[in-house]
N, C-alpha and C positions, 0 to 999 in steps of 0.2 A: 354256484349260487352267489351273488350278488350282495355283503352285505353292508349295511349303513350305520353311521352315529350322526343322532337327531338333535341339534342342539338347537334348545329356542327358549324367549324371553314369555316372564308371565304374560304377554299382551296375548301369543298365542296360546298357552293355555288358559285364560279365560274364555275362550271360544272354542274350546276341543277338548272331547274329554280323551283321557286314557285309547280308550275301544274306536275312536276314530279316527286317533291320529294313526292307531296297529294297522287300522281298516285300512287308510288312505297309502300306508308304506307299505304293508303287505299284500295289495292285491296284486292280483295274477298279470294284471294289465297294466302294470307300474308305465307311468308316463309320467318324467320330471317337470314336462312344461306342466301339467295338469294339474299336479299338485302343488307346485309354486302357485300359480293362480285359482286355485282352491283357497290354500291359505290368503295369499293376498286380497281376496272378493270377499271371502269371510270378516278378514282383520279389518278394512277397511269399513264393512257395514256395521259392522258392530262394536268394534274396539276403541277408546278416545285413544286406547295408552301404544307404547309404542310394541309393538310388533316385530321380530327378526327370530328368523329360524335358518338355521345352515343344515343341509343334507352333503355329509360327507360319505363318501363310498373309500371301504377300507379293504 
């Protein structure tokens, strides 16, 4: 098992709650390009502020 520390700036949690960011790292189908541009398409439509998130694999 594969596990991760999510580190990211309020810009991303203003657009994600809790249950979607579990959703988006725990699903079954994990795809990093995916979810990088998940968050990026979200932050970008919605976000003024700045945005940065790191997916470390430990």
């Amino acid at each position: 098992m594969r596990r991760y520390v999510f580190l990211c700036t309020d810009g991303v949690l203003k657009n994600y709650n809790d249950a979607e960011i579990m959703s988006l790292l725990t699903d079954g189908a994990f795809d990093f390009e995916s979810i990088c541009k998940s968050f990026e398409n979200t932050s970008r439509a919605l976000s003024k502020d700045n945005s940065t998130a790191i997916l470390i694999e430990v």
